[in-house]
C-alpha positions in Angstrom: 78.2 205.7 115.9 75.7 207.7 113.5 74.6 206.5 109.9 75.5 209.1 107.8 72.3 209.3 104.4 71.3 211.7 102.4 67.5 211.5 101.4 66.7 209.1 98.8 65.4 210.3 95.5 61.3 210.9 95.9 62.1 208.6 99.0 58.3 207.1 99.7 59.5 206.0 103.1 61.8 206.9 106.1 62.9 205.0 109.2 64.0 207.0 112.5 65.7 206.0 115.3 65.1 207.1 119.0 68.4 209.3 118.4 67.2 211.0 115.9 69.1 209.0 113.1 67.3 209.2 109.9 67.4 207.1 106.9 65.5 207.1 104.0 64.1 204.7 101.4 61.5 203.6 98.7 58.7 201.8 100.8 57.4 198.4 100.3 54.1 197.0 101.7 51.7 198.4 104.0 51.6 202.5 104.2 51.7 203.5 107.5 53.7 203.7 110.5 55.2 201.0 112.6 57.1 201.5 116.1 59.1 199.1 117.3 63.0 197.8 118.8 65.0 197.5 115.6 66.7 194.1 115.5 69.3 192.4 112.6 68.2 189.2 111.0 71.1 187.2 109.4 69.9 184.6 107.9 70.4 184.4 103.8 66.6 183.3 103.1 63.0 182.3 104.5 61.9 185.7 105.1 58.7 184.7 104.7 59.0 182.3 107.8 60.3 185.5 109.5 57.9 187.6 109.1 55.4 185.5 110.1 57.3 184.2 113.6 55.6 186.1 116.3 58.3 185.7 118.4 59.0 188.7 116.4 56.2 190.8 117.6 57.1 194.5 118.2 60.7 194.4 116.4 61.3 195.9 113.0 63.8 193.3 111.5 66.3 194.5 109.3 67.9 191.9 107.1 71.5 191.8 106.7 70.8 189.6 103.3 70.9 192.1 100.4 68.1 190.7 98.0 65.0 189.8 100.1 61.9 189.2 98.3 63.2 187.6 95.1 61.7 184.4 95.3 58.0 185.5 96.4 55.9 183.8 98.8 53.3 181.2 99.4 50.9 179.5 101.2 53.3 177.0 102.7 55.7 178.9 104.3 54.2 181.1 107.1 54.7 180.2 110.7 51.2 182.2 111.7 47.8 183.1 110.6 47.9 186.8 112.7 48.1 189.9 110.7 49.9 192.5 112.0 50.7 190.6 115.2 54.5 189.0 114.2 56.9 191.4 113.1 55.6 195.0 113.0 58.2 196.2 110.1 60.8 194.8 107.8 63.9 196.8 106.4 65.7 196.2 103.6 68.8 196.5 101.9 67.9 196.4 97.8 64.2 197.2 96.4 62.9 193.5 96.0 62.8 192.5 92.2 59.6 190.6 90.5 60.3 187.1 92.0 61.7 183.7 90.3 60.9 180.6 91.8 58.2 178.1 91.0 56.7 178.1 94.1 56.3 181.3 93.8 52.4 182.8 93.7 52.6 186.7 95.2 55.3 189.2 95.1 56.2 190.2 98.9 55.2 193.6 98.8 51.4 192.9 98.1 51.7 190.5 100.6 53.2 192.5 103.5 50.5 195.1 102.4 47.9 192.0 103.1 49.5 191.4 106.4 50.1 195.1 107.7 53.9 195.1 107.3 55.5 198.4 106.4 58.7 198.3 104.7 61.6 199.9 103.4 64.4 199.4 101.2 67.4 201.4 100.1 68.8 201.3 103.3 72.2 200.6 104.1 72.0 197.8 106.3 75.3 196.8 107.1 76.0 200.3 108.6 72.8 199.9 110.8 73.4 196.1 111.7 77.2 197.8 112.7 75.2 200.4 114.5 72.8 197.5 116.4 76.4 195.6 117.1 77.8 198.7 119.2 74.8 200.5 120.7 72.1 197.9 120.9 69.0 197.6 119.7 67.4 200.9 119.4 63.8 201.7 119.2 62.4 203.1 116.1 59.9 203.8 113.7 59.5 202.8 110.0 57.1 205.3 108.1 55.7 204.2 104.7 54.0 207.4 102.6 53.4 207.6 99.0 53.6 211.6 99.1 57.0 211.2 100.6 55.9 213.5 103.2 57.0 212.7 106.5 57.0 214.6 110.4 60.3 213.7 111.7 60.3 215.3 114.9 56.8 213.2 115.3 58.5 210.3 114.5 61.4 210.3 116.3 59.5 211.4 119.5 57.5 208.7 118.8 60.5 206.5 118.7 61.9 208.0 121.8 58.4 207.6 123.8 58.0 203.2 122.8 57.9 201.8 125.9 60.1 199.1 124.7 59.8 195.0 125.2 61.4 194.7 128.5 58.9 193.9 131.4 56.3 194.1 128.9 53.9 190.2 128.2 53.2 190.5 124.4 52.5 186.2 124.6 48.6 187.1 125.8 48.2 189.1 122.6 49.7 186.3 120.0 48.5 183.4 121.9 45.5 181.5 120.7 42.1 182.1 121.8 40.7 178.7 122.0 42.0 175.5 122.2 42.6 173.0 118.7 44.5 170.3 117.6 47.0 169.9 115.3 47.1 167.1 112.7 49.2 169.1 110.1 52.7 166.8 109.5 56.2 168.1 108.1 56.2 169.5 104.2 57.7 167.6 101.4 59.5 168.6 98.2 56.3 168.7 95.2 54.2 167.0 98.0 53.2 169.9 100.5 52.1 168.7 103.5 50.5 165.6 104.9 48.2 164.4 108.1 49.4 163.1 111.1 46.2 160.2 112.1 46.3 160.5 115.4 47.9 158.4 117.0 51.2 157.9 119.0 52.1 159.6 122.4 49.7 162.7 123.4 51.4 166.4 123.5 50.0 169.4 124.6 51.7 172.5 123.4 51.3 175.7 125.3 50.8 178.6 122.9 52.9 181.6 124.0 53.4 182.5 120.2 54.0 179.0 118.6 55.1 178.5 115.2 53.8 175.7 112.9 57.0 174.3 112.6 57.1 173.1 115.7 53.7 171.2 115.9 54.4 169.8 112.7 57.9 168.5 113.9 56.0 166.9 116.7 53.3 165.2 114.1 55.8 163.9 112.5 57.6 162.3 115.1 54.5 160.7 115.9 52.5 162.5 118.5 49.2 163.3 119.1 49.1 167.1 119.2 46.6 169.6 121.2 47.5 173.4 121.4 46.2 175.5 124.3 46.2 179.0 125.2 49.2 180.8 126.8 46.9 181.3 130.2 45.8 177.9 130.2 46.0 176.2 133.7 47.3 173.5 135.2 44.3 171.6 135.5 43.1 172.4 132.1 46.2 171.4 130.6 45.7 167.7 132.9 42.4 167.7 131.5 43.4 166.6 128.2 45.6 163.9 129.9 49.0 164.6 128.3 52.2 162.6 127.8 54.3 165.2 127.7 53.7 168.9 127.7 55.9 171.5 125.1 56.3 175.4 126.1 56.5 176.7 122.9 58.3 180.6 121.7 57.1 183.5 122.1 57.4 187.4 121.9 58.1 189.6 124.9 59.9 189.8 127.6 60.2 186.1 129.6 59.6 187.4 133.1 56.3 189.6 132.3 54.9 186.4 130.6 56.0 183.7 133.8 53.9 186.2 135.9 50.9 183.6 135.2 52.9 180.9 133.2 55.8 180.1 135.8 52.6 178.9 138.6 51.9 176.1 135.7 55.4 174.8 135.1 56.2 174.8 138.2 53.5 172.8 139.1 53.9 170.2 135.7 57.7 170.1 137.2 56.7 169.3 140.5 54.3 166.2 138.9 56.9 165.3 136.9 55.3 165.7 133.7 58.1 165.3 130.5 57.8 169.0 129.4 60.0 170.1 126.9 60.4 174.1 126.3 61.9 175.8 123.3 63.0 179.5 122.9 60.6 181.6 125.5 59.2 178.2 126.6 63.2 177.7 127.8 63.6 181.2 129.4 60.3 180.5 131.0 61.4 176.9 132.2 64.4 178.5 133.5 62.6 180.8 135.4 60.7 178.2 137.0 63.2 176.1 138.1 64.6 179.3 139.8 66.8 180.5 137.3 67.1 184.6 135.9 66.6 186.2 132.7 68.1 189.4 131.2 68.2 191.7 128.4 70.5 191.1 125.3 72.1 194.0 123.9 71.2 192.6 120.3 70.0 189.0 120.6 70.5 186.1 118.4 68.5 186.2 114.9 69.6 184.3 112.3 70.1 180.6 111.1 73.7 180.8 110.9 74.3 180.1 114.9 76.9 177.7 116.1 75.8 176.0 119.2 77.3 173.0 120.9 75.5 170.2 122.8 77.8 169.6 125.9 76.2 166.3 126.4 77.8 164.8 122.6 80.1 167.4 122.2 78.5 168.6 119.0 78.7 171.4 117.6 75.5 172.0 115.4 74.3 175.2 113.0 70.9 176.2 114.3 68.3 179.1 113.8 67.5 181.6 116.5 65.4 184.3 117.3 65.7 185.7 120.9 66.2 189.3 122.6 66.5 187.6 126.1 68.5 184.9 127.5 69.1 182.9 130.5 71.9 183.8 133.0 74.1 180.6 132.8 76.2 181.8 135.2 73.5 181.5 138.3 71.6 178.5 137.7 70.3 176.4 140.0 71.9 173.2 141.6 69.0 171.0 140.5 69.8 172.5 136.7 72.4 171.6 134.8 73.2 173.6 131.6 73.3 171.4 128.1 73.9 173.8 125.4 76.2 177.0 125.0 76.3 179.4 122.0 79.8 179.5 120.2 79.3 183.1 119.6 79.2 184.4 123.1 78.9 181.8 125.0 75.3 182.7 126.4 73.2 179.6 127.4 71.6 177.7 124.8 69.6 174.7 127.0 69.2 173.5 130.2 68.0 170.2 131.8 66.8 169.5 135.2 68.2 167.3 137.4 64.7 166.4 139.5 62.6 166.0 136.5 61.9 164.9 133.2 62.2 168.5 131.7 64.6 170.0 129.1 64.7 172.7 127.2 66.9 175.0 124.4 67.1 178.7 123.3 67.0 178.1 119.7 64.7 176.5 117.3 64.9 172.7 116.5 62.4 173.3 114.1 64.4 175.4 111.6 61.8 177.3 109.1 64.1 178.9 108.5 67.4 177.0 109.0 69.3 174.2 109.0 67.9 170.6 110.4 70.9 170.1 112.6 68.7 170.2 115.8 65.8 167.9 114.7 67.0 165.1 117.1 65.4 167.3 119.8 61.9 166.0 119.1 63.1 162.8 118.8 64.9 162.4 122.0 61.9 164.0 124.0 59.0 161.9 122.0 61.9 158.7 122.9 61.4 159.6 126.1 57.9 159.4 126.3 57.5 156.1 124.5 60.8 155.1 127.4 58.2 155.7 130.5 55.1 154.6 128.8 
């Protein structure tokens, strides 16, 4: 399948595929250029908490929502502080109007220029989500130039030459430098966000590329939280004398990161510490228990996902964000698998038999999505306060 697009009028920006596929657009924040694997985002709002997930590091997201931008941004609703280091470049469908919400305090192009995300719009996205759905997700470059002046050739050999994200560890680049802790609780409506004091059962969340969401799902339940580097070891991580221990997302490809990460959960398996991983933290707690990984041909991003809980028989609507996935089909006696994806039926969760370890692909969190999944904290904080 080829897009088919003549060039925009004074087009300001142009994105090109590996194949040579060219599309062009007005651009909208940073100027520049930005490689990347071109992926489709589905869901119909928090862009903002997209743009900032740096699960999304080295992906160009193209939204299949038409009007992205409209309501602004804020303060409140990024999942990360790293510029430049979540998604690399955003496209979009219609050029994003002056915004209209009262929480509202910047218009998203100035703030993508503030973060180093080049974008454009006046692309037709449902013909390249179509093209995405039949070929995969190809590599590409979005090229932002006020002149309107643009190499192809350059760019798509530059597209052609991106190594790509499989076998590649992009977690050591996102991760946090230094330990901290986290005392920030979940946001509420004309309130904002509050602070945990302290107290309750003691997590420590290994940062391969968290977002807030998730430490602030875990203050709210209750818990103590500490966040340590991606590389931390096993005995620092025993150092801080944890309850339980959460794997959190990521970027990159799981196996390239479980090079030096699998070592630690094996060994937090094998002392039966609670661990509970989510996204890459549940590839790479997969991996650990002996399980495989592959390569999607287009992932799951969105926060429209149907995924049923084979323990309750629930179906519940969750948000995703994933280019790799566990191979259900060869997993491990001591593993038993505990969620499924009504999509495609990939695997969605896993449990282990031997331990007090769980884990699921998508994001209990939400931010963006629906809250359908929240009862993930709860049941692994339960189990802490259970075994205390």
């Amino acid at each position: 399948m080829k897009i088919s697009q003549a060039p925009a009028e004074r087009p300001t920006a142009v994105l090109v595929l590996a194949d040579g596929t060219t599309l062009y657009g007005q651009g909208v924040g940073a100027a520049g250029e930005a490689v990347g694997e071109v992926c489709f985002n589905t869901a119909m709002s928090g862009y903002q908490e997209i743009l900032t997930d740096l699960s999304y590091a080295g992906q160009l997201i193209t939204f299949t929502a038409p009007h992205i931008g409209n309501v602004g941004v804020n303060a409140d609703d990024v999942e990360s502080d790293s510029k430049s280091m979540a998604a690399r470049g955003a496209i979009f469908r219609a050029v994003p109007t002056n915004p209209s919400n009262y929480r509202a305090q910047l218009d998203i192009s100035p703030w993508m220029r503030r973060r180093g995300i080049v974008g454009i719009s006046g692309i037709d996205t449902r013909a390249l989500t179509a093209l995405i759905r039949e070929k995969g997700m190809p590599h590409g470059v979005v090229a932002h130039n006020l002149s309107g002046q643009f190499d192809i050739e350059s760019l798509k050999k530059r597209a052609a030459e991106w190594a790509g994200l499989e076998g590649r560890d992009l977690a050591k680049d996102v991760t946090t430098l230094t330990p901290y802790a986290h005392t920030e609780n979940g946001w509420e409506w004309n309130k904002g966000y509050g602070a945990h004091d302290g107290s309750g059962p003691h997590i420590v969340v290994i940062d391969y590329g968290v977002k807030r969401n998730i430490l602030r799902r875990l203050a709210a339940e209750g818990c103590r939280v500490s966040v340590v580097p991606a590389k931390a070891s096993y005995e620092e991580i025993m150092e801080k004398n944890p309850d339980g221990v959460v794997l959190s997302n990521g970027p990159g490809d799981p196996a390239a990161t479980g090079e030096y990460a699998v070592p630690v959960i094996r060994k937090l398996i094998e002392n039966k510490i609670p661990t509970l991983g989510i996204c890459l933290g549940h590839q790479m707690l997969a991996l650990a228990a002996g399980a495989k990984t592959k390569k999607m041909p287009q992932g799951h991003h969105g926060a429209n996902h149907p995924v049923k809980d084979l323990s309750t028989g629930k179906v519940e609507v969750v948000s995703m964000n994933h280019g790799f996935t566990v191979d259900g089909a060869a997993l491990p006696a001591n593993v038993e698998e505990t969620h499924v994806s009504l999509f495609d039926g990939t695997n969605c969760g896993i449990a282990m038999k031997d331990a007090p370890a769980f884990s699921v692909q998508h994001h209990p969190e939400a931010s963006p999505g629906p809250e359908d999944s929240f009862y993930i904290f709860k049941r692994f904080v339960d189990g802490l306060r259970k075994a205390a």
